[in-house]
C-alpha positions as CSV (number, residue, x, y, z in Angstrom):
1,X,52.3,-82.2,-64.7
2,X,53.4,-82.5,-68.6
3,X,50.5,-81.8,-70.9
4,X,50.5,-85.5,-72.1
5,X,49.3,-85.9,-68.5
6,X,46.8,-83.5,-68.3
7,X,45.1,-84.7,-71.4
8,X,45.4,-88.0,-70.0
9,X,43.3,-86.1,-66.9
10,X,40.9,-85.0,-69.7
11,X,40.1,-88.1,-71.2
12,X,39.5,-89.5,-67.7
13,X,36.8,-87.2,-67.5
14,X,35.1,-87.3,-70.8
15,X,31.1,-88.2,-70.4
16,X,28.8,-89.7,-72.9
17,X,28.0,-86.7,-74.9
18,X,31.5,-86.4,-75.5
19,X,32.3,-90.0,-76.5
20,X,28.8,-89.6,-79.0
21,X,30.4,-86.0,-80.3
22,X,33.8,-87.8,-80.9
23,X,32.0,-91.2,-82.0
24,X,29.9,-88.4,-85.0
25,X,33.5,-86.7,-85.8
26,X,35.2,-90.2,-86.2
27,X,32.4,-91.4,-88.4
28,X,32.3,-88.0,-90.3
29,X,35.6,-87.8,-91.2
30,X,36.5,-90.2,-93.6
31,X,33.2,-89.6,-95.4
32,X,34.1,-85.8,-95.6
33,X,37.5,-86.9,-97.4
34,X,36.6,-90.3,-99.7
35,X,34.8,-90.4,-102.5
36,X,32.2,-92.5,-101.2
37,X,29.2,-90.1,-101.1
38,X,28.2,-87.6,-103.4
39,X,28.3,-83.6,-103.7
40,X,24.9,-83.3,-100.7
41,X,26.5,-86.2,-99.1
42,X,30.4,-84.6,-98.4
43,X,28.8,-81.7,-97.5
44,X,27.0,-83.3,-94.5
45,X,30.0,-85.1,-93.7
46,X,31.9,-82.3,-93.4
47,X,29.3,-80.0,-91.5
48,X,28.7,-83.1,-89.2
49,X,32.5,-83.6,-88.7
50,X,33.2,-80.2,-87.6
51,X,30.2,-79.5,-85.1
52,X,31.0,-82.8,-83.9
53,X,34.7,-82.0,-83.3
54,X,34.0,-77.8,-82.3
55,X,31.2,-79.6,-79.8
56,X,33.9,-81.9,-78.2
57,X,36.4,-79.4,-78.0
58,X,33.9,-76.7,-76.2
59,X,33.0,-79.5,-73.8
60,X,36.7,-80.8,-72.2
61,X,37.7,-78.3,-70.2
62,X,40.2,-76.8,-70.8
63,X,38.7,-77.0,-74.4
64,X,42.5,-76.5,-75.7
65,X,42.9,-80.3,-74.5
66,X,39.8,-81.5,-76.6
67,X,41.5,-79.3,-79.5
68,X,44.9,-81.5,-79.2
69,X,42.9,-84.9,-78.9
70,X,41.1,-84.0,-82.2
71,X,44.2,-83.1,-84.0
72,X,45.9,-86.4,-82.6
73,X,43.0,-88.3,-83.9
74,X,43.4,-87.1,-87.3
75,X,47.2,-87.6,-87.1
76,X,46.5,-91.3,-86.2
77,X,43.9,-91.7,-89.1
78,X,46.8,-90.2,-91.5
79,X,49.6,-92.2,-90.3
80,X,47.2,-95.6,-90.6
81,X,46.4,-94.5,-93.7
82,X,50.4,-94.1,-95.0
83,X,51.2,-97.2,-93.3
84,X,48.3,-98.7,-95.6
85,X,49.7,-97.0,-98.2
86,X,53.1,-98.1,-98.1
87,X,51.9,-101.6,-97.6
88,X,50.1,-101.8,-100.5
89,X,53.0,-100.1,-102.4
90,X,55.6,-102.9,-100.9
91,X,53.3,-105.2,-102.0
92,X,52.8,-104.6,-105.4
93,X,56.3,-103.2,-106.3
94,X,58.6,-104.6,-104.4
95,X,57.1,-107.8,-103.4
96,X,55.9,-108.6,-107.1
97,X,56.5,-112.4,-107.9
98,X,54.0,-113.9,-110.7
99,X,54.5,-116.8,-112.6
100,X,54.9,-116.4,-116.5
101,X,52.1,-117.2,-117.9
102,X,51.8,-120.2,-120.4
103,X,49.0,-120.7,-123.2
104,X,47.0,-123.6,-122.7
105,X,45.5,-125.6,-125.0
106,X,42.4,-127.4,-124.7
107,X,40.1,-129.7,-126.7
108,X,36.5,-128.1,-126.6
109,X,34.1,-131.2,-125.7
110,X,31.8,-132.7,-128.3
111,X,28.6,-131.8,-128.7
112,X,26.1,-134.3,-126.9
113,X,24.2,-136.4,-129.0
114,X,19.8,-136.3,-128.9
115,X,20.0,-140.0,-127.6
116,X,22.2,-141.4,-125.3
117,X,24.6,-144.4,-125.7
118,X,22.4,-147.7,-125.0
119,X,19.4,-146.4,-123.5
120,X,17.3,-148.6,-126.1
121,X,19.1,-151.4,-124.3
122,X,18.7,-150.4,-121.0
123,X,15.1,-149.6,-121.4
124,X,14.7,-153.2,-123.1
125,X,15.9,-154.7,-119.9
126,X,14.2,-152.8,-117.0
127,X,10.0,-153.9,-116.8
128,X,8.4,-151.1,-115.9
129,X,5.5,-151.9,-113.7
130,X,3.1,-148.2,-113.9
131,X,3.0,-147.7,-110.0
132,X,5.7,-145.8,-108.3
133,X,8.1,-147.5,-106.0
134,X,6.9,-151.3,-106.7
135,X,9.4,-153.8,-108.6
């Protein structure tokens, strides 16, 4: 059997303490890396990554199959993360169309008056009648 096939064997077998180990390295990981967290908060990430990933290996047996799953896993988080990359670089270089930009000119509004246009009037024509909702 090649070796692809045996790990596929050993992921056929993996448990739940396995998938929560691999779950915690998963998790870990980028957090170990980015700059999200601070100084305290890296260092967690990183201790939690690799007991999480030296706690997977130790449980698939062979453990040398849990080693090569971990090491594709990171390869697959650093080609999404150049695929990303290159995206984002197509994108801004290569794809770059912008329209030239144009000064506007605008009239700023005047400012409103302390009375408004014909409200004497209006008021002159409605009879007010002191109780709410009556005509």
């Amino acid at each position: 059997m090649s070796v692809i096939g045996e790990i596929r064997v050993s992921l056929d077998a993996i448990g739940y303490e396995q998938q929560v180990l691999l779950f915690g390295f998963l998790a870990s990981y980028p957090l170990a890396l980015g700059g999200l967290l601070g100084a305290r908060g890296k260092r967690i990430a990183r201790y939690t990554a690799a007991v999480s990933m030296i706690g997977f290996a130790a449980m698939t047996d062979p453990w040398f199959h849990g080693v090569l799953l971990v090491v594709m896993v990171v390869a697959g988080m650093g080609l999404f993360i150049a695929a990303v990359y290159g995206l984002d670089f197509l994108q801004r270089s290569v794809l770059r169309v912008q329209p030239a930009l144009e000064p506007v000119e605008a009239e700023l509004p005047s400012p409103m008056s302390d009375s408004l246009p014909g409200r004497e009037e209006r008021r002159r024509k409605l009879r007010l009648t002191g109780r709410a909702g009556t005509t």
